[in-house]
Backbone atoms as SQL, in Angstrom:
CREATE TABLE atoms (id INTEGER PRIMARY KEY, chain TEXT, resi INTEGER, resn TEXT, atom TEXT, x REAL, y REAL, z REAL);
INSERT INTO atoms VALUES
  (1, 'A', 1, 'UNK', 'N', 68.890, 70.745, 123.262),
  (2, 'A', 1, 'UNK', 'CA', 69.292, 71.537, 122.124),
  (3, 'A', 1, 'UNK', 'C', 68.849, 70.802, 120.868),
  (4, 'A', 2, 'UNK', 'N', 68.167, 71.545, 119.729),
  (5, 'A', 2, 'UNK', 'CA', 67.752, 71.170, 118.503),
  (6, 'A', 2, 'UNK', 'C', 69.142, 71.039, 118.007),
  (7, 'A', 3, 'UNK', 'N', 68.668, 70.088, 116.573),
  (8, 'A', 3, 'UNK', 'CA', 69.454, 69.819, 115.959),
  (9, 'A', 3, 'UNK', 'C', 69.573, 71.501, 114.734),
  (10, 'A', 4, 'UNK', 'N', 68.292, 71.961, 114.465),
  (11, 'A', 4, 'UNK', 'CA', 68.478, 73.057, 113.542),
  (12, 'A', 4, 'UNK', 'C', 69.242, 74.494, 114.307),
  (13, 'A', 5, 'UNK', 'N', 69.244, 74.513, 115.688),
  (14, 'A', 5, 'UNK', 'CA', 70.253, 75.471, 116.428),
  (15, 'A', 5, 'UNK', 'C', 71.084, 74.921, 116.361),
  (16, 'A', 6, 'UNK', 'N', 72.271, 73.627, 116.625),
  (17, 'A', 6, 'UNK', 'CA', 73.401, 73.185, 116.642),
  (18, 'A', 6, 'UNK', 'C', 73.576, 73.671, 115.328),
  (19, 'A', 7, 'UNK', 'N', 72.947, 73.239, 114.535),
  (20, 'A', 7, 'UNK', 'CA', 73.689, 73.978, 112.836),
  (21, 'A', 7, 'UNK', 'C', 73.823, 75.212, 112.902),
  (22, 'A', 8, 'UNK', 'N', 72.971, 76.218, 113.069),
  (23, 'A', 8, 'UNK', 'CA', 72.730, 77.427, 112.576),
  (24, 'A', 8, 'UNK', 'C', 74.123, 78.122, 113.894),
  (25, 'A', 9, 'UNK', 'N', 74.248, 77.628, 114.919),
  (26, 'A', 9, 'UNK', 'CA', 75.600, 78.100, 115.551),
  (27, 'A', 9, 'UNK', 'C', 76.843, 77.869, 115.254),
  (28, 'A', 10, 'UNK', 'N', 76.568, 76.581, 114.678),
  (29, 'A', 10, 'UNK', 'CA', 78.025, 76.156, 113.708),
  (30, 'A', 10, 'UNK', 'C', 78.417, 76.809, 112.243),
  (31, 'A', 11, 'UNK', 'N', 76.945, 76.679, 111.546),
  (32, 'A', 11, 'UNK', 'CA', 77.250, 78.032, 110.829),
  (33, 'A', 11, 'UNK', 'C', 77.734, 79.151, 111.080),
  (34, 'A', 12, 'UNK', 'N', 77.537, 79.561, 111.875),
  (35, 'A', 12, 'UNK', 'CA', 77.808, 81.027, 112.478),
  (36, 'A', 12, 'UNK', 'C', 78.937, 81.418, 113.241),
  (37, 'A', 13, 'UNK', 'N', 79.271, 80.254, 113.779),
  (38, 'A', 13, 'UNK', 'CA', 80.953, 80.249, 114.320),
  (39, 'A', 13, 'UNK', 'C', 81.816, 80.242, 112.587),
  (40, 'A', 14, 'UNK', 'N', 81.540, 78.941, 112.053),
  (41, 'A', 14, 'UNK', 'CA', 82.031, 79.008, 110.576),
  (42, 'A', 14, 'UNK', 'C', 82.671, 80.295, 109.896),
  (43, 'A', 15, 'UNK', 'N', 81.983, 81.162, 109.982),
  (44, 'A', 15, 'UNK', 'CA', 81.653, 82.476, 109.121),
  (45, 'A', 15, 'UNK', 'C', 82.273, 83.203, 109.817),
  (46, 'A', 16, 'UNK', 'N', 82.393, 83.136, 111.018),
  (47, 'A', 16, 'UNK', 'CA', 83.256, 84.281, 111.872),
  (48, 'A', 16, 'UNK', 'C', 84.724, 84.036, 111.686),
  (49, 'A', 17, 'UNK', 'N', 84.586, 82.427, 112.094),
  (50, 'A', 17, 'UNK', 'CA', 86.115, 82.260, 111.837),
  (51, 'A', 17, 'UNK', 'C', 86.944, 82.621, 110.352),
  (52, 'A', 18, 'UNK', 'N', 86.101, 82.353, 109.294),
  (53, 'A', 18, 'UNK', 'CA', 86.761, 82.567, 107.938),
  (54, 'A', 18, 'UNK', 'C', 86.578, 84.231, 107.792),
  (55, 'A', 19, 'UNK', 'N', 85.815, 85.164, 108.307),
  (56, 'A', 19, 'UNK', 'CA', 85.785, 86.150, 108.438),
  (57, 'A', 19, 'UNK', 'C', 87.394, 87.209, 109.037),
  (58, 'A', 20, 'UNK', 'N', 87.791, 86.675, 109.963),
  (59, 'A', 20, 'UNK', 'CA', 88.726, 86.394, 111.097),
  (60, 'A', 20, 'UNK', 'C', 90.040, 86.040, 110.108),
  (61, 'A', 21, 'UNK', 'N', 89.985, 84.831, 109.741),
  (62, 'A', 21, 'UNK', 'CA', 91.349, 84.219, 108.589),
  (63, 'A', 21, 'UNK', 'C', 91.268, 85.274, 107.413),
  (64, 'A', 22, 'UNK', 'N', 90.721, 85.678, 107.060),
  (65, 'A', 22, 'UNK', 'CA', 90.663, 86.102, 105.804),
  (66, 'A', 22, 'UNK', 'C', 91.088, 88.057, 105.879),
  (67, 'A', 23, 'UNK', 'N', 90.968, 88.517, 107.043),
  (68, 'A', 23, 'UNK', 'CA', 91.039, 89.732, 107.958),
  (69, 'A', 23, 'UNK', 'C', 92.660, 89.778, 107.870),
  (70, 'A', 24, 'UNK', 'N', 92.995, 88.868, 108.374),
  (71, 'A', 24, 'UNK', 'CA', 94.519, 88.651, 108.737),
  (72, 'A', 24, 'UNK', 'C', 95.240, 88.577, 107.480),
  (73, 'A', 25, 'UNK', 'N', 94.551, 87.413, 106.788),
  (74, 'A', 25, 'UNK', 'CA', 95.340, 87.330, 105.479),
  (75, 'A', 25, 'UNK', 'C', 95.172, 89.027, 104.608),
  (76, 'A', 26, 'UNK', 'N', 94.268, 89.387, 104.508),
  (77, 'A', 26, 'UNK', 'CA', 94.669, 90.450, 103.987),
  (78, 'A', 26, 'UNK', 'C', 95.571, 91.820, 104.958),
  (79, 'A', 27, 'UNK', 'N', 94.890, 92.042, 105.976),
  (80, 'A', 27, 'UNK', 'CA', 96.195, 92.574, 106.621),
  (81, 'A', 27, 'UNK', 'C', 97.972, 92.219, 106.296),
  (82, 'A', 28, 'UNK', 'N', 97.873, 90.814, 106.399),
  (83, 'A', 28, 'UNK', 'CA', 99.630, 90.360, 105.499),
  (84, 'A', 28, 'UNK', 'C', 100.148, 90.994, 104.424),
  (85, 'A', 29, 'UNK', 'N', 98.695, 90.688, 103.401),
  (86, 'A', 29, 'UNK', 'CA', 98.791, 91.268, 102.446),
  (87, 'A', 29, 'UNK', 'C', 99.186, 92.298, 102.123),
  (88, 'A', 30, 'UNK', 'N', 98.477, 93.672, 102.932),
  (89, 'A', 30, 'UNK', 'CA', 98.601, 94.679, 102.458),
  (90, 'A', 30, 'UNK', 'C', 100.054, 94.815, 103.542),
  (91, 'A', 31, 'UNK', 'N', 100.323, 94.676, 104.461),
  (92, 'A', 31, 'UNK', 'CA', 101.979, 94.796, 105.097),
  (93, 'A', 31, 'UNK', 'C', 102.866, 94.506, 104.312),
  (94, 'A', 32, 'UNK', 'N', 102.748, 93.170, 103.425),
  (95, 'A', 32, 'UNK', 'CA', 103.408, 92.678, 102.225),
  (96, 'A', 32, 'UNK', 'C', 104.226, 93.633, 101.392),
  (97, 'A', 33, 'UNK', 'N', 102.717, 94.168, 100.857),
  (98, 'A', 33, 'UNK', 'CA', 102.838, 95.046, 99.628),
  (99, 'A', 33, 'UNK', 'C', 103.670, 96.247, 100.239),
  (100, 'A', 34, 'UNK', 'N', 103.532, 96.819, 101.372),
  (101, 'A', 34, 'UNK', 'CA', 104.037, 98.217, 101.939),
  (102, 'A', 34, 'UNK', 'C', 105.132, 97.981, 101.374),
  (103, 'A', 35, 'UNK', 'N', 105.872, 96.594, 102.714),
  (104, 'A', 35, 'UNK', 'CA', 107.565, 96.420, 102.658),
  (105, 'A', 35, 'UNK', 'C', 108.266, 96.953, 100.968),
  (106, 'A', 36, 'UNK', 'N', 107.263, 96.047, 100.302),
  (107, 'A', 36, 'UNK', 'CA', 107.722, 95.658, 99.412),
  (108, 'A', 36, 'UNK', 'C', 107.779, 97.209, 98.637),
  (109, 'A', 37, 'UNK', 'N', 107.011, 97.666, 98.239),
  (110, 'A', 37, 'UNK', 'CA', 106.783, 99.004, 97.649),
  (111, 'A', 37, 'UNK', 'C', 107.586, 99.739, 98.161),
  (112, 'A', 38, 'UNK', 'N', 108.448, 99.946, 99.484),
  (113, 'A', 38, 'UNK', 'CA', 109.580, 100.570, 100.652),
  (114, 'A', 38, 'UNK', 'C', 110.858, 99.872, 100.028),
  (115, 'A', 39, 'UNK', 'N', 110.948, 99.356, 99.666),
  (116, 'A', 39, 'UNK', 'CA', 111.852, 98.242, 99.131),
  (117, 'A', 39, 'UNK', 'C', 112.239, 98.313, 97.854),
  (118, 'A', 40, 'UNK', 'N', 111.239, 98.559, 96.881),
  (119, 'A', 40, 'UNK', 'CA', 111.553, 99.193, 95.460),
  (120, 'A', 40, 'UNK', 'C', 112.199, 100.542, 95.504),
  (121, 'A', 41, 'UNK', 'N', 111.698, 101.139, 96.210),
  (122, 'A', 41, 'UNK', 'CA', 111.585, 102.588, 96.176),
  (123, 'A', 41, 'UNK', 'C', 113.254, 102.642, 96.816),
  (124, 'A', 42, 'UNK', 'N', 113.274, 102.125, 97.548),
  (125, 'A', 42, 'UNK', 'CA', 115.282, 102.179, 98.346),
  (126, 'A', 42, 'UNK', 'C', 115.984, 101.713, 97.699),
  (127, 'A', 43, 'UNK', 'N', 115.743, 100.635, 96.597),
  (128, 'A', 43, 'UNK', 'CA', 116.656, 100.184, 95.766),
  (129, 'A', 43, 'UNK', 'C', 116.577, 100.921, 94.075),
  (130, 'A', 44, 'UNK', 'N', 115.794, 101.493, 94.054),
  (131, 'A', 44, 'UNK', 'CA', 115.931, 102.463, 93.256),
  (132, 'A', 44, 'UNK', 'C', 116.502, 103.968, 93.468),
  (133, 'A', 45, 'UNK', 'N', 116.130, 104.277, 94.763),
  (134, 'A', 45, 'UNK', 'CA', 117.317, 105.287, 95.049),
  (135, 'A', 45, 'UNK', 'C', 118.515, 105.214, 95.017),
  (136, 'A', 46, 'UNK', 'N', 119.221, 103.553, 95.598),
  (137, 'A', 46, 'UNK', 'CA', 120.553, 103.178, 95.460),
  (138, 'A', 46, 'UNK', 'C', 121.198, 103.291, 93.792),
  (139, 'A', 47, 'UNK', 'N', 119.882, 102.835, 92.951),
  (140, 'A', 47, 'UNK', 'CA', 120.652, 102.735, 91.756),
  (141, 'A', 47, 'UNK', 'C', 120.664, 104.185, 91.304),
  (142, 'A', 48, 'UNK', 'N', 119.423, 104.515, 91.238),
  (143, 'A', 48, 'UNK', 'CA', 120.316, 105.988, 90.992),
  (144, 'A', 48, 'UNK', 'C', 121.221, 106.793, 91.232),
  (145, 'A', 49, 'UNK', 'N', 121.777, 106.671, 92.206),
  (146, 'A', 49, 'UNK', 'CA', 122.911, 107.175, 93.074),
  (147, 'A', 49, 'UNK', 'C', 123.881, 106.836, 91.877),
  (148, 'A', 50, 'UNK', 'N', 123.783, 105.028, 92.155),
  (149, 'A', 50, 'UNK', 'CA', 124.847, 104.496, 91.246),
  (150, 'A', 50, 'UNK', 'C', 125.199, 104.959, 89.757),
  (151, 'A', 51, 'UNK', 'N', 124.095, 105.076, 89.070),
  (152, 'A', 51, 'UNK', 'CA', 123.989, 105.615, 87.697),
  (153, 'A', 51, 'UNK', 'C', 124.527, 106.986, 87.963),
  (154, 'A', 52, 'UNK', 'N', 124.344, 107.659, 88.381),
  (155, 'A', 52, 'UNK', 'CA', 124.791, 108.943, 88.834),
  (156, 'A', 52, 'UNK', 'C', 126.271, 109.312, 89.036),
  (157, 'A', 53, 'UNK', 'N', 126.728, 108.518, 89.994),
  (158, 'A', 53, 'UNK', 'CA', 128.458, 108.139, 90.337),
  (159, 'A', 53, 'UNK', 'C', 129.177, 107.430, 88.809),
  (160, 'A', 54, 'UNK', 'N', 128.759, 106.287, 88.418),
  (161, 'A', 54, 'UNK', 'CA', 129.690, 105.799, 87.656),
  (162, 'A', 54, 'UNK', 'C', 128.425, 105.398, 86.428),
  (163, 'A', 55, 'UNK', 'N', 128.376, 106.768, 85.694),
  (164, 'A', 55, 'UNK', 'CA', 127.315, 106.416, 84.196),
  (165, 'A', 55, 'UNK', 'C', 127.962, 105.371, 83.063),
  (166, 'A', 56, 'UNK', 'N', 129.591, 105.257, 82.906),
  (167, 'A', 56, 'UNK', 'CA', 130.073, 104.474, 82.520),
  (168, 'A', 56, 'UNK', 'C', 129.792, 103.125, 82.579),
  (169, 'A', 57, 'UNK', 'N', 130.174, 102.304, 83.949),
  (170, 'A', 57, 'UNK', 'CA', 129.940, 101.393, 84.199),
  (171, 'A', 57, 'UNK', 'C', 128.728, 100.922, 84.158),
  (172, 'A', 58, 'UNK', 'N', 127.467, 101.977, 84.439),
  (173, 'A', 58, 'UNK', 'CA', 125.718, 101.377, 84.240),
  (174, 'A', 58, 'UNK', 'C', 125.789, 101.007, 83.044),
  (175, 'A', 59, 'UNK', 'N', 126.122, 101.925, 81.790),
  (176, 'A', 59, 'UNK', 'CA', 125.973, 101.997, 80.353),
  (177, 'A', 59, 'UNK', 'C', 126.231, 100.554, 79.842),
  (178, 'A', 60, 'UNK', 'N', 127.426, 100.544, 80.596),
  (179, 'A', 60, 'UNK', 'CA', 128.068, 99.019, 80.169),
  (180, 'A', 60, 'UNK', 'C', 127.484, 97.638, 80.176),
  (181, 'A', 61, 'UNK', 'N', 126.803, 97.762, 81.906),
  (182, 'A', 61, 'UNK', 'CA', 126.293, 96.934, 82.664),
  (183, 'A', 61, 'UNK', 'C', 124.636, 96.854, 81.770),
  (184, 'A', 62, 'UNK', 'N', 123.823, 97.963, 81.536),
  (185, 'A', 62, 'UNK', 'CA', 122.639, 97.671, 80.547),
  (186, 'A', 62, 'UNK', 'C', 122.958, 97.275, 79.156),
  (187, 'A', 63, 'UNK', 'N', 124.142, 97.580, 78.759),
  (188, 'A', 63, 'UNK', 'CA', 124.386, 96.840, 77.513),
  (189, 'A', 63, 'UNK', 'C', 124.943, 95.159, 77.408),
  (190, 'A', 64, 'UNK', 'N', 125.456, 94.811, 78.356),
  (191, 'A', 64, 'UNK', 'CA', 125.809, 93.101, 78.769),
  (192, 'A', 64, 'UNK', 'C', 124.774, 92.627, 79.498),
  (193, 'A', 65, 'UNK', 'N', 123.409, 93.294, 80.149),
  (194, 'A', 65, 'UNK', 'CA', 122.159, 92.450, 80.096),
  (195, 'A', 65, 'UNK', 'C', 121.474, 92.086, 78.955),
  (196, 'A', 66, 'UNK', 'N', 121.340, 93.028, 78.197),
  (197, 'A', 66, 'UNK', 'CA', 120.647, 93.702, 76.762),
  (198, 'A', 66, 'UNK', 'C', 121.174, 92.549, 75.760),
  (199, 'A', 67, 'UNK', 'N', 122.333, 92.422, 75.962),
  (200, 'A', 67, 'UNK', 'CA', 123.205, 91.180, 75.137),
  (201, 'A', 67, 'UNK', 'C', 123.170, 90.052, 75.589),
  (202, 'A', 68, 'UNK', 'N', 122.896, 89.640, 76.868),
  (203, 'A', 68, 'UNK', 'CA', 122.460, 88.039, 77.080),
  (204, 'A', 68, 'UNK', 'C', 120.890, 88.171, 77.028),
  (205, 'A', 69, 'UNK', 'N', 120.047, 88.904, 77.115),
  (206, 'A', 69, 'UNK', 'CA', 118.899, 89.035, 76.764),
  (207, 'A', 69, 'UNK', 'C', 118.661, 88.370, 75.317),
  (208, 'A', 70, 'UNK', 'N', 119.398, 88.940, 74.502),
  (209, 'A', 70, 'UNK', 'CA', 119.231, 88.910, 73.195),
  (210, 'A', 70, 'UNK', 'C', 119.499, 87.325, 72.712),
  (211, 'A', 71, 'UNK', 'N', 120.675, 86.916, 73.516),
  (212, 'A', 71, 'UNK', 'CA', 121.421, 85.620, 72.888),
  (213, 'A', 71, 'UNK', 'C', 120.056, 84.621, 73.217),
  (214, 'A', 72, 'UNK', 'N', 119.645, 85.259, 74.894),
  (215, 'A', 72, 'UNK', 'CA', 118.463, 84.008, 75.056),
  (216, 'A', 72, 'UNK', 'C', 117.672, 83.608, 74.383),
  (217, 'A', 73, 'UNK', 'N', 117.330, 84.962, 73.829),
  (218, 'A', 73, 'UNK', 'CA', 115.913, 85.266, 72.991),
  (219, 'A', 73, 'UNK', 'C', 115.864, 84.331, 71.523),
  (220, 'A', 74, 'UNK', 'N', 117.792, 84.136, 71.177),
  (221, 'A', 74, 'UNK', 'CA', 117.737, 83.594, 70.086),
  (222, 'A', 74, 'UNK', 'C', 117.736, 82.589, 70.148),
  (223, 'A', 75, 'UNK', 'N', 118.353, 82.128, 70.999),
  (224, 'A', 75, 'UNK', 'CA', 118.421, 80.239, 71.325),
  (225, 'A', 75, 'UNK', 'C', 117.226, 79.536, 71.040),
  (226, 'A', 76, 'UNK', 'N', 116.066, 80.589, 72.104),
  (227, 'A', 76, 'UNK', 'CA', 114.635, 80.134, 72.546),
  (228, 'A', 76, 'UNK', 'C', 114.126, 79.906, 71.238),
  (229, 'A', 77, 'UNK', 'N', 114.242, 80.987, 70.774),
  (230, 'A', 77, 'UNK', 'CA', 113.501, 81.316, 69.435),
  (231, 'A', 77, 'UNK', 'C', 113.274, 79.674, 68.013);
């Protein structure tokens, strides 16, 4: 066996394999993103529900984020 075939097969295994890793990793990826996008979408149905049931308590609850928001903002500032 040449030395310029030992390369050019090692190249070529090389390329398959990162071909291969990189296949998978994006497959993760995009499974990732599904969950995740399935996941927004259910916890935004929950809150709406919630906003829906008790508009009081949301109102409240976006106005005491809105207000430590603000305090942060000033500290930082």
């Amino acid at each position: 066996m040449d030395v310029a075939k030992a390369t050019e097969d090692l190249k070529d295994n090389l390329t398959k394999g990162f071909e291969r890793a990189q296949e998978r990793v994006e497959e993760g990826v995009r499974r990732g993103a599904a969950q995740t996008k399935d996941l927004a979408s259910m916890m935004n149905g929950q809150f709406e529900t919630f906003v829906r049931q008790s508009p009081l308590i949301a109102l409240g609850g976006a106005f005491a984020v809105g207000f430590l928001i603000a305090k942060l903002a000033r500290v930082r500032a």
